[in-house]
C-alpha positions in Angstrom: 18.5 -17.3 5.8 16.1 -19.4 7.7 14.1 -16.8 9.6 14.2 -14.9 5.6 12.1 -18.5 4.9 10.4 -18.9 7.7 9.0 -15.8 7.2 8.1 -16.3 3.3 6.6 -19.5 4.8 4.1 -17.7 7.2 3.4 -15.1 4.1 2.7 -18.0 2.2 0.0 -19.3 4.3 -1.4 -16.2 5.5 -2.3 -15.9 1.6 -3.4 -19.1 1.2 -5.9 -18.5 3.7 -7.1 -15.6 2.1 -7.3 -17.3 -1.3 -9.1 -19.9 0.7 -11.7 -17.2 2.2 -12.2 -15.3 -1.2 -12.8 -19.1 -2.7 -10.1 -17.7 -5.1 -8.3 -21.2 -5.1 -10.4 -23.0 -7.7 -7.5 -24.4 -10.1 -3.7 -25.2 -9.9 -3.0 -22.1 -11.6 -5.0 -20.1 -8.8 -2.8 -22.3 -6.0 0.3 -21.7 -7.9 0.2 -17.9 -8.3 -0.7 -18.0 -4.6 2.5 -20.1 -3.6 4.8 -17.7 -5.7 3.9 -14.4 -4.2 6.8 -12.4 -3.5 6.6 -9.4 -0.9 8.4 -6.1 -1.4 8.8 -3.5 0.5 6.8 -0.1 0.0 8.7 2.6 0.8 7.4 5.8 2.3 8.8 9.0 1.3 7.3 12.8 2.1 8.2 16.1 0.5 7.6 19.2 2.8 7.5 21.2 0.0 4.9 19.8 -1.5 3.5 18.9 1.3 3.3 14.9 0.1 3.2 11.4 0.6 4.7 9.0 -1.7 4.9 5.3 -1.4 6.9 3.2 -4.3 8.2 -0.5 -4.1 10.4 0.4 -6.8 13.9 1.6 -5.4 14.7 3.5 -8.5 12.0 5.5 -8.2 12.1 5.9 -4.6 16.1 7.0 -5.4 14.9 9.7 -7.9 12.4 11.1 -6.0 15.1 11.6 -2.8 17.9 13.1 -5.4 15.9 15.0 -7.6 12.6 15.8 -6.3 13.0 16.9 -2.9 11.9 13.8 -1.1 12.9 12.2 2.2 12.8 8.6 3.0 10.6 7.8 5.5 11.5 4.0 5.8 9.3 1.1 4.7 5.8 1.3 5.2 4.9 -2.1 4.7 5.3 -5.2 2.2 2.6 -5.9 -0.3 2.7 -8.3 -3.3 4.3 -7.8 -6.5 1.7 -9.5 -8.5 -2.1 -10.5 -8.4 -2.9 -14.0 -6.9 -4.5 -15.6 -4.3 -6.8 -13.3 -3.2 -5.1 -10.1 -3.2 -6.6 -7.0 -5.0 -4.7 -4.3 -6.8 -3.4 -0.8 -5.2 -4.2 2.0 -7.4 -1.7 4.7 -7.4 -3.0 8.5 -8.4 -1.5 11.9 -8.6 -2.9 15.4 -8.2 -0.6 18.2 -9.7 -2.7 20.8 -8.6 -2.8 19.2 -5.2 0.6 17.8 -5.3 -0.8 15.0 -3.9 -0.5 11.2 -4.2 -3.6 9.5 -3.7 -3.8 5.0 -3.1 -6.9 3.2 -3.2 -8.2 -0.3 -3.7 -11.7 0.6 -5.1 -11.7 0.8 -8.8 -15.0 3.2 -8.5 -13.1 5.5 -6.4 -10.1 5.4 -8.8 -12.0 6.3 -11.6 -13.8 9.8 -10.0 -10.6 11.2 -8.4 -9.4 10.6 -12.2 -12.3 11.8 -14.3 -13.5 14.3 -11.5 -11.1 15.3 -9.0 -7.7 16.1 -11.1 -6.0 13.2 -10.2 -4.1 11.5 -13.0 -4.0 7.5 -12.9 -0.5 6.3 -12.4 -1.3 2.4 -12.6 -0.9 -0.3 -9.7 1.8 0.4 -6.8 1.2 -3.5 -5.9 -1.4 -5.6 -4.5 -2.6 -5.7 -1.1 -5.6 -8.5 0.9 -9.2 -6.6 0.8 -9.7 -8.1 3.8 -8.1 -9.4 7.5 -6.2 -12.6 8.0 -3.8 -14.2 10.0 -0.5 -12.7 10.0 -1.8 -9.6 8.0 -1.8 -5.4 9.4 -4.5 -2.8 8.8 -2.9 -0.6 6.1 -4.6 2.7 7.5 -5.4 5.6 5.3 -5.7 9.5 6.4 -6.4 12.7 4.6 -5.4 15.9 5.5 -7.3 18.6 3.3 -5.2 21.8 4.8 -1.9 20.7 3.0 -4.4 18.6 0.6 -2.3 15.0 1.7 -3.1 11.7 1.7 -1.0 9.2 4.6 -1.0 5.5 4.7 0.8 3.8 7.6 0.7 0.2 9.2 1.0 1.6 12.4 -2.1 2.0 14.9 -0.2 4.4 16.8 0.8 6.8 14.5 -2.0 6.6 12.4 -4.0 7.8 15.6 -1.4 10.2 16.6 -2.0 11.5 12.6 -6.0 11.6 13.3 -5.1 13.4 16.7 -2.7 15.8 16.3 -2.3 16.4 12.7 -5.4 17.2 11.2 -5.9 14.3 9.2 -9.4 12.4 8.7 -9.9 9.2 9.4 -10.6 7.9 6.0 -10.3 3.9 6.9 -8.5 0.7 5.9 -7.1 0.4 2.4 -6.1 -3.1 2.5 -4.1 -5.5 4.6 -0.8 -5.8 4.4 2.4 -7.5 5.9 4.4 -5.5 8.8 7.8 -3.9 7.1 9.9 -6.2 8.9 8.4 -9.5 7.0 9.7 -8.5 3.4 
């Protein structure tokens, strides 16, 4: 129980600090939302059939998609928020059907084109992540793969370079920072 707070404590100021930096803590109600941020897991599943990752913080989901779907569980790929607050910026989550491909971004303008022009139907917010590095925070990496047409999001240098390497996927950047899975 105590290293469960102590880590919940370290979350805790690690967004402070970036509510701090985005000079998002201008009223009690700003500090407050900061100081009840919860982080959950995102789980990481793939499908080799469709050739797909698919990250979810809700178990449910991340159930059906193992029993009915054709999806293996891949583990936890990192802990994001649950809600908007001090600082942190919402993950979009998008699907292609003809791609069979699940697409994450922060950038509302890049939401909106793979919706209105690239066949990617708008799913809503997967959770919310820090646009920007702070203590205590990971890189959440982002690759594409345009062979198998697949996006992949680790917090993991190494395998994202081992993805970039050996797999065929672009480097496509930095989505957001995150919290490592083993702080949620």
């Amino acid at each position: 129980m105590f290293i469960r707070n102590k880590r919940f404590l370290t979350l805790i100021g690690a967004l402070m600090f970036i509510a701090l930096l985005a000079g998002s803590v201008t009223s009690p109600q700003n500090a407050h939302a900061a100081r009840s941020f919860a982080a959950v897991p995102l789980y990481r599943l793939y499908s080799p059939g469709a050739t797909d990752h698919f990250y979810t913080t809700n178990a449910a989901e991340r159930d059906n998609a193992m029993v009915h779907l054709g999806y293996t569980y891949e583990g936890v790929a990192a802990c994001i928020g649950d809600m908007p607050g001090g600082g942190l910026v919402p993950l979009f989550r998008l699907y292609s059907p003809g791609g069979k491909d699940h697409f994450y971004t922060t950038n509302a303008a890049e939401r909106d084109n793979a919706a209105s022009a690239l066949g990617y139907t708008y799913e809503g917010i997967a959770g919310y992540v820090a646009p920007d590095a702070a203590p205590g925070l990971i890189p959440f990496f982002r690759g594409y793969q345009p062979d198998s047409v697949d996006h992949f999001y680790t917090a993991s240098a190494p395998e994202f370079q081992n993805a970039v390497d050996r797999l065929g996927y672009h480097n496509e950047g930095v989505v957001g920072w995150v919290l490592p899975a083993a702080d949620c």
